[in-house]
PyMOL commands that place a pseudoatom at each C-alpha (Angstrom):
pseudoatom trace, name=CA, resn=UNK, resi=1, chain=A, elem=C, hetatm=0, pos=[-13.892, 27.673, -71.324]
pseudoatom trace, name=CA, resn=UNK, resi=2, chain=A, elem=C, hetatm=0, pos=[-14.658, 25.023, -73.657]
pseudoatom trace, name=CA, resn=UNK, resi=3, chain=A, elem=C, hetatm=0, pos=[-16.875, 26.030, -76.220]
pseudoatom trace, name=CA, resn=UNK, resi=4, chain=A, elem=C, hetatm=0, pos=[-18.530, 22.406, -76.355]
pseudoatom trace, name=CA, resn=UNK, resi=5, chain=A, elem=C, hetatm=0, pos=[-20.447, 21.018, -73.542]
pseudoatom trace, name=CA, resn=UNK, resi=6, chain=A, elem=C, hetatm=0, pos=[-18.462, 18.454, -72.077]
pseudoatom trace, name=CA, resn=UNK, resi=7, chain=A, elem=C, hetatm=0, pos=[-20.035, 15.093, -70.828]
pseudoatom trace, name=CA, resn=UNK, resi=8, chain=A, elem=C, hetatm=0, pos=[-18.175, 13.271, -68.130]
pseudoatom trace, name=CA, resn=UNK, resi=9, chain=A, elem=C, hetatm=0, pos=[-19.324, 9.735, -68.232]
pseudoatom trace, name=CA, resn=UNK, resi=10, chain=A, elem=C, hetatm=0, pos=[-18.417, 5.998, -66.645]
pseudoatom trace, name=CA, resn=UNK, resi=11, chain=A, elem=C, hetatm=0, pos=[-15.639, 4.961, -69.160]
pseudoatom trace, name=CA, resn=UNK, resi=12, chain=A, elem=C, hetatm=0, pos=[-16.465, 1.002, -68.393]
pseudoatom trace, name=CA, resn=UNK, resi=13, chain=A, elem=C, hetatm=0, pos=[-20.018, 1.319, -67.623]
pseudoatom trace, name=CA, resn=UNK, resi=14, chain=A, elem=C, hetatm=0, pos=[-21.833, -0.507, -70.933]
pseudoatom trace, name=CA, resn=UNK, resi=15, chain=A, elem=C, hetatm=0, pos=[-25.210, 1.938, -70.180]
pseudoatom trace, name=CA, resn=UNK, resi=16, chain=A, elem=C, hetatm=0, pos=[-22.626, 4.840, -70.179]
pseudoatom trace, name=CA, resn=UNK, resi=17, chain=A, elem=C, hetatm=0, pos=[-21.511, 4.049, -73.228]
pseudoatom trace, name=CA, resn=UNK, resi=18, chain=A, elem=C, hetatm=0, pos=[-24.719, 3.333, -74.993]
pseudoatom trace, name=CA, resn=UNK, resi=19, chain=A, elem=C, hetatm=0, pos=[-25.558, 7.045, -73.835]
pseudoatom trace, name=CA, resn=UNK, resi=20, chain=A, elem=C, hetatm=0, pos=[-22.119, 8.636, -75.956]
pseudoatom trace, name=CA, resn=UNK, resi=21, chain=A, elem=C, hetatm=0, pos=[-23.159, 6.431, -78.504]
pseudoatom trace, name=CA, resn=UNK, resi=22, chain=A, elem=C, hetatm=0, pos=[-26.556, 7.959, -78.555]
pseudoatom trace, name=CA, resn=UNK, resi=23, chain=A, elem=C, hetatm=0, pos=[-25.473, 11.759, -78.522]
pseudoatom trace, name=CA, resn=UNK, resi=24, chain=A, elem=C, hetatm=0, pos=[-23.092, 11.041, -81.081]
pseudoatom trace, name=CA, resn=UNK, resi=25, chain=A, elem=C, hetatm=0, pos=[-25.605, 9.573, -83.178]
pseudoatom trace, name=CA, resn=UNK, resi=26, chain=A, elem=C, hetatm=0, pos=[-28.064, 12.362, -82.247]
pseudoatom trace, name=CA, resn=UNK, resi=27, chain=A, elem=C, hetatm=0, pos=[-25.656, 15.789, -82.798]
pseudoatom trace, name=CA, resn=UNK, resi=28, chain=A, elem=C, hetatm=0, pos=[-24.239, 16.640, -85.996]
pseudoatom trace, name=CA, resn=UNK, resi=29, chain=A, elem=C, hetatm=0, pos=[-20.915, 18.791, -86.077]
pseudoatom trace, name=CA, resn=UNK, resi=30, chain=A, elem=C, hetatm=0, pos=[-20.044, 16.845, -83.435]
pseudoatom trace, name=CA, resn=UNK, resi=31, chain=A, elem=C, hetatm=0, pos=[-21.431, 19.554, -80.076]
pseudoatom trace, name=CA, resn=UNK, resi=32, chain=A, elem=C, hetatm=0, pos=[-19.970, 17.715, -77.515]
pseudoatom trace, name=CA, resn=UNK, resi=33, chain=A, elem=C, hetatm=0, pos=[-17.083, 16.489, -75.673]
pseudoatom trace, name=CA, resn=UNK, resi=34, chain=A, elem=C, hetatm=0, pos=[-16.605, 12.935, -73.783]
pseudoatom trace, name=CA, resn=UNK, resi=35, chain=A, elem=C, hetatm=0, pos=[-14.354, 12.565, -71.030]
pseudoatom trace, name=CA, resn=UNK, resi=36, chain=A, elem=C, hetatm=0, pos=[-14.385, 9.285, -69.170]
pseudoatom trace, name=CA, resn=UNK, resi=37, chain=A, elem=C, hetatm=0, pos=[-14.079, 9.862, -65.284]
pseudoatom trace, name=CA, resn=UNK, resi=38, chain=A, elem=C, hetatm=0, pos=[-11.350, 7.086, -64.886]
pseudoatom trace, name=CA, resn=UNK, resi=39, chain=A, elem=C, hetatm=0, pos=[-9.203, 8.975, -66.815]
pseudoatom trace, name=CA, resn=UNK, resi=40, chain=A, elem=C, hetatm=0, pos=[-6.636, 11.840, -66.707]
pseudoatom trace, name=CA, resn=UNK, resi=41, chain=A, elem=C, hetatm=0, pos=[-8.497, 14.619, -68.106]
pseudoatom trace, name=CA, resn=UNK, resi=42, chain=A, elem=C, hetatm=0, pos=[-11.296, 13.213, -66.385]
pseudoatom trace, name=CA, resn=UNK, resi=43, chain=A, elem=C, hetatm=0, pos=[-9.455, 13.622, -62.893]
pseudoatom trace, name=CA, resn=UNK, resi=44, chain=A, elem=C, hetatm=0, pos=[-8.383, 17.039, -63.798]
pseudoatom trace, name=CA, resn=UNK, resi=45, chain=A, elem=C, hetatm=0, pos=[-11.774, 18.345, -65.180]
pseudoatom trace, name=CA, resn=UNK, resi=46, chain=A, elem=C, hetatm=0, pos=[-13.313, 16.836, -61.544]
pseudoatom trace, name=CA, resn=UNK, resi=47, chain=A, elem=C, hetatm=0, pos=[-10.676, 19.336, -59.842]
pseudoatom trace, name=CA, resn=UNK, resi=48, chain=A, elem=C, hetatm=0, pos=[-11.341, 22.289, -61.746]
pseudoatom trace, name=CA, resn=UNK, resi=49, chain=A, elem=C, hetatm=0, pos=[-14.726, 21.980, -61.508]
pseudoatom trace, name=CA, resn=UNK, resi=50, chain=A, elem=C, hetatm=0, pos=[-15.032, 20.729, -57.982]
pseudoatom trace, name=CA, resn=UNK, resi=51, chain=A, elem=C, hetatm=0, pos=[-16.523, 17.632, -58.645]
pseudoatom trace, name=CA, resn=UNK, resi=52, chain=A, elem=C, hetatm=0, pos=[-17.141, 15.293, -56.063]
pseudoatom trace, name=CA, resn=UNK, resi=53, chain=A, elem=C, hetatm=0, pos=[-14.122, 12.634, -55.828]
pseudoatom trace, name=CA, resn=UNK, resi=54, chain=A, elem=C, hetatm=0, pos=[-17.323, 9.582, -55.427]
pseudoatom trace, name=CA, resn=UNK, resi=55, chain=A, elem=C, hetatm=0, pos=[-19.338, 10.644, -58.412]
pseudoatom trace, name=CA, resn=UNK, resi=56, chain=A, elem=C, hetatm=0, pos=[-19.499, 7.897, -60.811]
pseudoatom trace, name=CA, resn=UNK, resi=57, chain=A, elem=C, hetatm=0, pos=[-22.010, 8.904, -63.249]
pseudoatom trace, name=CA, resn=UNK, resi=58, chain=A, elem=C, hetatm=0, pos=[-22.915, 10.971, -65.737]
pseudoatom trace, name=CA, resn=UNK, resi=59, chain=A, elem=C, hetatm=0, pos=[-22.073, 15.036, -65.437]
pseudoatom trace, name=CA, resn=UNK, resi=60, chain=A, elem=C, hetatm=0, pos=[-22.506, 17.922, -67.900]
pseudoatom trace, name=CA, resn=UNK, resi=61, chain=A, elem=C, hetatm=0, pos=[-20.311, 20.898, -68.139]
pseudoatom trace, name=CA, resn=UNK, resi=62, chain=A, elem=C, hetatm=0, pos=[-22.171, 23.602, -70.484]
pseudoatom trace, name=CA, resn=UNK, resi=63, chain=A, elem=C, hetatm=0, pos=[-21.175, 27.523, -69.685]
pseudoatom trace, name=CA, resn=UNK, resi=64, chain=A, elem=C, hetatm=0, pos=[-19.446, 27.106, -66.362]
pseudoatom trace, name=CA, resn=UNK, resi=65, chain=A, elem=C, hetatm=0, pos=[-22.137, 25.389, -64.729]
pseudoatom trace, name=CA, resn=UNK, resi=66, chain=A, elem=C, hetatm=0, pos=[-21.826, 21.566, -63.647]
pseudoatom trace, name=CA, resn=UNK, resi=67, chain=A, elem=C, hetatm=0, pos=[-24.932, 19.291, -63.797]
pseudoatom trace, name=CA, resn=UNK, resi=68, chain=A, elem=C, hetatm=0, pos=[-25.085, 16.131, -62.181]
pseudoatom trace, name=CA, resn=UNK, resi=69, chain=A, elem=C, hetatm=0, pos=[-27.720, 13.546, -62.133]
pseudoatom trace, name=CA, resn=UNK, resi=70, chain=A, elem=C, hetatm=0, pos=[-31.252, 13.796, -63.660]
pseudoatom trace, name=CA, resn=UNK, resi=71, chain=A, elem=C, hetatm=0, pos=[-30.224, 17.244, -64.480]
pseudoatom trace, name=CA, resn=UNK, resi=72, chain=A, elem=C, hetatm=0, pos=[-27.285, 16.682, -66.465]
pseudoatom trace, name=CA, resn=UNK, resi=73, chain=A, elem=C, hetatm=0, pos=[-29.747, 13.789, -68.583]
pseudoatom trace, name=CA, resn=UNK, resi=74, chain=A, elem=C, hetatm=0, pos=[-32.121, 16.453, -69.447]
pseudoatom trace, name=CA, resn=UNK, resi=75, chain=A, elem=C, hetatm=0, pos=[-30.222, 19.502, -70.139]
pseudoatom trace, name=CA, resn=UNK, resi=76, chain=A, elem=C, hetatm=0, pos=[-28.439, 16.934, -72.650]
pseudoatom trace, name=CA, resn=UNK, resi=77, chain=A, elem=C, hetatm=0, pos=[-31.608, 16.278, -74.221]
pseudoatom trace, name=CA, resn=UNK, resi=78, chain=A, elem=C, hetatm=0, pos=[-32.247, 19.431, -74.319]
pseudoatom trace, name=CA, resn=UNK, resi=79, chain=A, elem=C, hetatm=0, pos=[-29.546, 20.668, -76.239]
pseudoatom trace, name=CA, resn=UNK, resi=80, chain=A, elem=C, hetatm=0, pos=[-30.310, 17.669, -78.518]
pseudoatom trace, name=CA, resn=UNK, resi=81, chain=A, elem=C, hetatm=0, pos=[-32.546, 18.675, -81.338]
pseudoatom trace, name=CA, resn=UNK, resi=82, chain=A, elem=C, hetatm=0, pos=[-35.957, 17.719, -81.498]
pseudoatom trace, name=CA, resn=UNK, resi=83, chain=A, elem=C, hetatm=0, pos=[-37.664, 15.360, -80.218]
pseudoatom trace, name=CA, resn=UNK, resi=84, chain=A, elem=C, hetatm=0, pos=[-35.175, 14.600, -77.660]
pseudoatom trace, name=CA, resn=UNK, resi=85, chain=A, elem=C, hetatm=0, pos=[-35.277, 17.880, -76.193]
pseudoatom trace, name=CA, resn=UNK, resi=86, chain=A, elem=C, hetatm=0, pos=[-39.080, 17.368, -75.048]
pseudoatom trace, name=CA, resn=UNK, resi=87, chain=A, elem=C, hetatm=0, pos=[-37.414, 15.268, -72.371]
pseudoatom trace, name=CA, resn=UNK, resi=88, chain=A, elem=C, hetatm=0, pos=[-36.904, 18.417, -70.606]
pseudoatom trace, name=CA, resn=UNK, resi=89, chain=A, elem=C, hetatm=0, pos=[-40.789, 18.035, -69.596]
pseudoatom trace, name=CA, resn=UNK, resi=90, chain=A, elem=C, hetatm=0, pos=[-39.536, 15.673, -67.156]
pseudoatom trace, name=CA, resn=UNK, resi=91, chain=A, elem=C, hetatm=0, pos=[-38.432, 18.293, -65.031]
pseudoatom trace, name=CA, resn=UNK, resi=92, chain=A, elem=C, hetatm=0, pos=[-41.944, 19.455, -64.160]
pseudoatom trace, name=CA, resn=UNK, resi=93, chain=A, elem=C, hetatm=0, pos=[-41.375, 15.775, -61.561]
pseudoatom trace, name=CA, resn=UNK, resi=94, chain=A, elem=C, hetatm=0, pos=[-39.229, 17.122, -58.519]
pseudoatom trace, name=CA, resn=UNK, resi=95, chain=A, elem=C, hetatm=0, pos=[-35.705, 17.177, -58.477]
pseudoatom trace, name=CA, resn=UNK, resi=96, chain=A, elem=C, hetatm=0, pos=[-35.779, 14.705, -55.673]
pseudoatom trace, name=CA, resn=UNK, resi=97, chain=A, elem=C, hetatm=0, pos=[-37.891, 12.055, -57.030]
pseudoatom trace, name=CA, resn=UNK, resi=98, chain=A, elem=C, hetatm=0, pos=[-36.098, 12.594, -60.594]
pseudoatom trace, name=CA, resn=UNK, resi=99, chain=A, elem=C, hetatm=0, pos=[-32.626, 12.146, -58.728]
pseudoatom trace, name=CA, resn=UNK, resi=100, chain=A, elem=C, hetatm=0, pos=[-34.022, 8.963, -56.821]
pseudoatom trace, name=CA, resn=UNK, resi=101, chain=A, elem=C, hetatm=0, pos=[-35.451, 7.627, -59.759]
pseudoatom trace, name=CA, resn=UNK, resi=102, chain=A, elem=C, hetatm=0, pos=[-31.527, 8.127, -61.677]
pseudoatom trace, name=CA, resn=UNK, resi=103, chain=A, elem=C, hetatm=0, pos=[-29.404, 6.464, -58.489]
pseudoatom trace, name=CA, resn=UNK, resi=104, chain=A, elem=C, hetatm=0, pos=[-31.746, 3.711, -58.687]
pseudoatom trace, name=CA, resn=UNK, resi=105, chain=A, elem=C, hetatm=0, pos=[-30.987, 3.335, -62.552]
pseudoatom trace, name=CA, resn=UNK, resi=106, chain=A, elem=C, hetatm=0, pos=[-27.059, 4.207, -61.429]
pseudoatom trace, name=CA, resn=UNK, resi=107, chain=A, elem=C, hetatm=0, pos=[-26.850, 1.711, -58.963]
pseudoatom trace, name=CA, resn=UNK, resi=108, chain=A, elem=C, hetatm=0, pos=[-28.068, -1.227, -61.442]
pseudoatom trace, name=CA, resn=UNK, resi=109, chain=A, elem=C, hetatm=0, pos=[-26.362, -0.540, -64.132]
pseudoatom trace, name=CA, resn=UNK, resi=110, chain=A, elem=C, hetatm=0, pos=[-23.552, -2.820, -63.980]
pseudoatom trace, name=CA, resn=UNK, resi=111, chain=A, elem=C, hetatm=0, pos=[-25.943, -5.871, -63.237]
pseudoatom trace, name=CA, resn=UNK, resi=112, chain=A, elem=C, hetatm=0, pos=[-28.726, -4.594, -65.633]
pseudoatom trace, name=CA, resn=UNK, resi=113, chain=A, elem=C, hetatm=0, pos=[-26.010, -3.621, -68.388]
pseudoatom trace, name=CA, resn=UNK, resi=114, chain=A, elem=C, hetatm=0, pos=[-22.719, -5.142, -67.845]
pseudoatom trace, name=CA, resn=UNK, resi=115, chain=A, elem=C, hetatm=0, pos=[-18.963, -3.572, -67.510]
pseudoatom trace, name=CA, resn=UNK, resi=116, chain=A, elem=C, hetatm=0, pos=[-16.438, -3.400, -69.820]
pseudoatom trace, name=CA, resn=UNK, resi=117, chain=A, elem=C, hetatm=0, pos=[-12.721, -4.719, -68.651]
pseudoatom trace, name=CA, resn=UNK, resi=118, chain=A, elem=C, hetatm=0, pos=[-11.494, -0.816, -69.638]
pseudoatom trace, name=CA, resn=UNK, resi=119, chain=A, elem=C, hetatm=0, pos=[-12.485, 2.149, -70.543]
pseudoatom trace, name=CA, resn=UNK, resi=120, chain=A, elem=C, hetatm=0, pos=[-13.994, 3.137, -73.949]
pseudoatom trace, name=CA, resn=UNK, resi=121, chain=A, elem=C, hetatm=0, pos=[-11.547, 3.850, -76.758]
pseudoatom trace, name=CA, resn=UNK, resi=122, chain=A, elem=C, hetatm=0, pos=[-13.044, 6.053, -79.131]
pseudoatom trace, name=CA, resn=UNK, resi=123, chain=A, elem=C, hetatm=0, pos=[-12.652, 5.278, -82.933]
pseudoatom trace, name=CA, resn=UNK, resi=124, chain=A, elem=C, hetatm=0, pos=[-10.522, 7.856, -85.438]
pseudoatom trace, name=CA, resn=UNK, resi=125, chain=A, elem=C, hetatm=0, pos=[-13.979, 9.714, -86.247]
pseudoatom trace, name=CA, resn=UNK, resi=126, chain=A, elem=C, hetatm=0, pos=[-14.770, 9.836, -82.781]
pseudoatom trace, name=CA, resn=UNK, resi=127, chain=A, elem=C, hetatm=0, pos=[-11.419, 11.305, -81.815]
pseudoatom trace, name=CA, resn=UNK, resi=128, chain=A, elem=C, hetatm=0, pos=[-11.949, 14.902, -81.606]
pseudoatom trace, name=CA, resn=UNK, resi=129, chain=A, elem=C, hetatm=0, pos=[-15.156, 14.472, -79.515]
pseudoatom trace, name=CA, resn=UNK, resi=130, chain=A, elem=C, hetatm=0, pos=[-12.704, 12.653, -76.307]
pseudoatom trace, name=CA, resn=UNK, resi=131, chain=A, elem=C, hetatm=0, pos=[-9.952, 15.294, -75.746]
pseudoatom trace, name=CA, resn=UNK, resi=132, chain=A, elem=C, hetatm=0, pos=[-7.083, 15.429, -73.883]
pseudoatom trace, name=CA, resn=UNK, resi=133, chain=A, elem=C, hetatm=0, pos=[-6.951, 17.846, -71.052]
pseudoatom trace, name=CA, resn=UNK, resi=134, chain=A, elem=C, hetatm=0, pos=[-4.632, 19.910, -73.477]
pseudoatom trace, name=CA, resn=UNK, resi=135, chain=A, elem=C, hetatm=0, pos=[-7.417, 20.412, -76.048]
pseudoatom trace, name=CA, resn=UNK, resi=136, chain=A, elem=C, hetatm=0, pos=[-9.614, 22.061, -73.750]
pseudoatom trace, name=CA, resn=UNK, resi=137, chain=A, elem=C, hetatm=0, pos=[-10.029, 25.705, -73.713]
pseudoatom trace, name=CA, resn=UNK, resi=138, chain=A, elem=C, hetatm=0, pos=[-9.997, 25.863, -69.882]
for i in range(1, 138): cmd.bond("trace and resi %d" % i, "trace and resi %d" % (i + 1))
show_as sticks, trace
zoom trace
């Protein structure tokens, strides 16, 4: 298993992005892993995982377990450093409401945000952090 957790994100979704941009930013030593969903490690990572085909937002793959939804934002921001990981005080609002609140957020994001024509392409620094399906220790 990959050592990093992996974030699978919406590779043309401009909110999506602004999120890898802000755990980039955020984690020194470079923790975690970006995957878009549209792509081929992306496809392959939803198979091995059992991901639902229809998901199109953001999941986290830490130690074998797969987070979608508001749980996949806050265990990010949990293994942010602090204060990001006081997010995690969110979860004292139920799942459900948390999860309602998130499609709501999910399902505007293209109007509220905007799309990209394709998928992000990571810079040369940022290279390492997007591997291939090869790279990962699966």
């Amino acid at each position: 298993m990959s050592l990093h957790p992996i974030i699978l994100f919406d590779g043309v979704c401009n909110l999506c992005n602004h999120t890898v941009d802000f755990v980039i930013r955020r984690k020194h030593g470079g923790q975690f892993r970006f995957v878009a969903l549209q792509s081929e490690t992306g496809e392959k990572l939803r198979q091995h995982f059992s991901v639902p085909a229809d998901t199109d937002s953001v999941v986290l793959i830490y130690n074998e377990n797969v987070y979608f939804e508001s749980d996949a934002i806050l265990k990010t921001a949990w293994l942010l450093s602090y204060p990001w990981r006081l997010a995690v005080l969110f979860k004292i609002i139920p799942l459900r409401w948390r999860n309602k609140l998130y499609r709501w957020i999910a399902s505007n994001r293209y109007k509220w945000f905007g799309k990209r024509e394709t998928c992000r392409i990571p810079t040369v620094a940022e290279r390492r952090q997007f591997p291939a399906w090869d790279d990962l220790k699966l």
